[in-house]
C-alpha positions in Angstrom: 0.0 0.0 0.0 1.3 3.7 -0.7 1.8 4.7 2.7 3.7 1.9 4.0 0.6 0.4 6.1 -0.5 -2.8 5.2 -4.2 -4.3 5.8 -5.1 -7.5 7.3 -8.7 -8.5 6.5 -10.8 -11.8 7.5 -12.4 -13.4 4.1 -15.7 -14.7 5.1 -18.5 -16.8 3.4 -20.7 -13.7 2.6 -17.9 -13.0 -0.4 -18.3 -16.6 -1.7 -15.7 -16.2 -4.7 -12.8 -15.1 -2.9 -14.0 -17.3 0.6 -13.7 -20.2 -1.5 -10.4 -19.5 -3.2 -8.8 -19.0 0.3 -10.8 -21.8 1.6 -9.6 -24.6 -1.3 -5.4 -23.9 -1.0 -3.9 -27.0 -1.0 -3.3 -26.2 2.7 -1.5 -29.6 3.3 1.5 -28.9 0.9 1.8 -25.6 3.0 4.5 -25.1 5.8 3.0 -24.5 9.9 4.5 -20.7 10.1 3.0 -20.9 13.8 1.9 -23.2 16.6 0.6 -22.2 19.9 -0.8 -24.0 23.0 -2.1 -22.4 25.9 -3.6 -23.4 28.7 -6.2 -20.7 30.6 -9.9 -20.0 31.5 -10.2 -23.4 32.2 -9.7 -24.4 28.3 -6.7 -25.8 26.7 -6.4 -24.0 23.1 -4.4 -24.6 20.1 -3.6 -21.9 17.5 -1.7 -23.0 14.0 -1.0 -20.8 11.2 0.1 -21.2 7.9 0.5 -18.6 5.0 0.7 -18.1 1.1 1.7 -16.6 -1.8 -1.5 -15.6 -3.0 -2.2 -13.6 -6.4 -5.5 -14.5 -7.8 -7.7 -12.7 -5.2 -10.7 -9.9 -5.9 -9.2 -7.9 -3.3 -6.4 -4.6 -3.6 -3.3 -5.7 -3.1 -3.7 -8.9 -1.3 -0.2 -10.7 -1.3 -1.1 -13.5 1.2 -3.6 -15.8 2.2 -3.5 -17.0 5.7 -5.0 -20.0 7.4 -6.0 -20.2 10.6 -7.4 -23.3 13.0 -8.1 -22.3 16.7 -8.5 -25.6 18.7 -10.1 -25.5 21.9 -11.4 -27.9 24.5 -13.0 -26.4 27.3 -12.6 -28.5 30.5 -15.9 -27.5 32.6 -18.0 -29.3 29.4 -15.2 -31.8 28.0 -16.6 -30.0 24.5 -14.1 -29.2 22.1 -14.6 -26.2 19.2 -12.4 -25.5 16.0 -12.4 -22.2 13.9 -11.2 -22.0 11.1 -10.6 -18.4 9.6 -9.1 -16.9 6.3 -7.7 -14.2 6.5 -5.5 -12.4 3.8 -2.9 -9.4 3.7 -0.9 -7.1 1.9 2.4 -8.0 2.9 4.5 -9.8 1.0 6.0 -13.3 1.8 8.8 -13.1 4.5 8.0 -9.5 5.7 6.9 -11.3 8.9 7.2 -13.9 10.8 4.3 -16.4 11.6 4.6 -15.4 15.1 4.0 -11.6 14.1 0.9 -12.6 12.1 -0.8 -14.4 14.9 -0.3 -11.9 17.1 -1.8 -9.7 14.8 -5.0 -12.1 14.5 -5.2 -12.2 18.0 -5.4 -8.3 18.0 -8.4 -8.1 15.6 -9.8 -11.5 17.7 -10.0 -8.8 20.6 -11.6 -6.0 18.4 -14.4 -8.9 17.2 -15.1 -10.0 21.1 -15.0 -6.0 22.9 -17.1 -4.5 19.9 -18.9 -7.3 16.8 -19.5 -9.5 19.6 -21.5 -6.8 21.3 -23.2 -5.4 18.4 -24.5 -8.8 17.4 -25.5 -10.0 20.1 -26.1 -7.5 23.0 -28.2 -5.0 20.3 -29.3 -7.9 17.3 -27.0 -5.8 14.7 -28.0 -9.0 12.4 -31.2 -9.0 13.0 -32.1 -4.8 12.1 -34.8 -4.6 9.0 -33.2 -1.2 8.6 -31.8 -1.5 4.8 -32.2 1.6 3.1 -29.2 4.4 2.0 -26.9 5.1 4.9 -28.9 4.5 7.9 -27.4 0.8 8.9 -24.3 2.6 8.6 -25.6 5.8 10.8 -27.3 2.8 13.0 -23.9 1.1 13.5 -22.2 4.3 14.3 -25.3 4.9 17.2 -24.5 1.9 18.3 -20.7 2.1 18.1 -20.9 5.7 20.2 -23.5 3.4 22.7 -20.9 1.0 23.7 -18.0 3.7 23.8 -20.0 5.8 26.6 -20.5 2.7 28.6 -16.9 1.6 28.3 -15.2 5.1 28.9 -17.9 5.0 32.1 -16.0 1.8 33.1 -18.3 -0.7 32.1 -17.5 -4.0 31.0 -20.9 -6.1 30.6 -23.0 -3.7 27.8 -26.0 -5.9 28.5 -26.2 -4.3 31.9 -25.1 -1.0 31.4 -28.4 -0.5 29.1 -30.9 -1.7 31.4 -29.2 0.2 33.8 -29.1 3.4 31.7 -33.1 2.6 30.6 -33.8 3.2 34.4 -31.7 6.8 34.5 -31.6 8.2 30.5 -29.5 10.9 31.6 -26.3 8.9 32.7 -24.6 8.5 29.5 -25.0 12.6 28.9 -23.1 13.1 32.3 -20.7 10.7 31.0 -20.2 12.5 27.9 -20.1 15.8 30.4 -23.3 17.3 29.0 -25.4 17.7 31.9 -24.4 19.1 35.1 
């Protein structure tokens, strides 16, 4: 990219050409760039990594597919989970290491949990019939704005901060500093 910034972007199934693309590498002719085992929050998890050389993608400057499996059994339920994600980048091979790139995944995991995760599920983002010009965009920035004044207010669980704030509509303007 032109200023020396390079994007890392998750393919997923709603693009289904370039999904399926990433999805059908021959991943087992491709060399593990990273492994990772941890054991915490009473789950054991295993992350493994492996990249490409990718040209043939609909997307700006995309250099590299990834592949990603996250393992994990949880030991409270005995149930193990994989995920398997695709995502792809504009760096080009060998500008870092398989260790850097996971740790870069695990950065945009923690944007997904604090602020998607929220959206989806804590205000049905999926579920809004709102379709038309720029309001799911103006929607998603309301929300957006929503969780931000309840986390600069030191709330963690968004769930409860809005039934909280539905008993006392002025809290989130004294937050902001807009009421005395």
């Amino acid at each position: 990219m032109d200023g020396g910034a390079h994007c890392l972007a998750r393919v997923k199934a709603n693009h289904p050409g370039p999904f399926d693309r990433v999805r059908r590498l021959p991943r087992r002719d491709i060399v593990l760039d990273h492994y990772d085992r941890t054991r915490a929050h009473h789950r054991l998890e295993i992350r493994r990594l492996k990249t490409a050389a990718f040209a043939h993608l609909d997307h700006p400057d995309a250099a590299q597919a990834l592949h990603v499996v996250r393992w994990r059994k949880d030991f409270t339920s005995g149930k193990p989970t994989i995920e398997r994600a695709y995502p792809i980048t504009g760096l080009p091979p060998g500008a870092a290491t398989g260790t850097q790139l996971a740790a870069w995944i695990r950065d945009h995991w923690k944007i997904e949990d604090l602020l998607h995760h929220v959206r989806d599920r804590t205000f049905r983002e999926d579920d809004s019939t709102i379709h038309i010009g720029r309001l799911p965009r103006i929607m998603a920035s309301l929300r957006n704005l929503a969780i931000g004044v309840h986390r600069q207010d030191g709330h963690t669980n968004i769930a409860a901060a809005l039934r909280r704030t539905a008993c006392d509509h002025y809290r989130p303007l004294a937050c902001l500093g807009l009421t005395g």
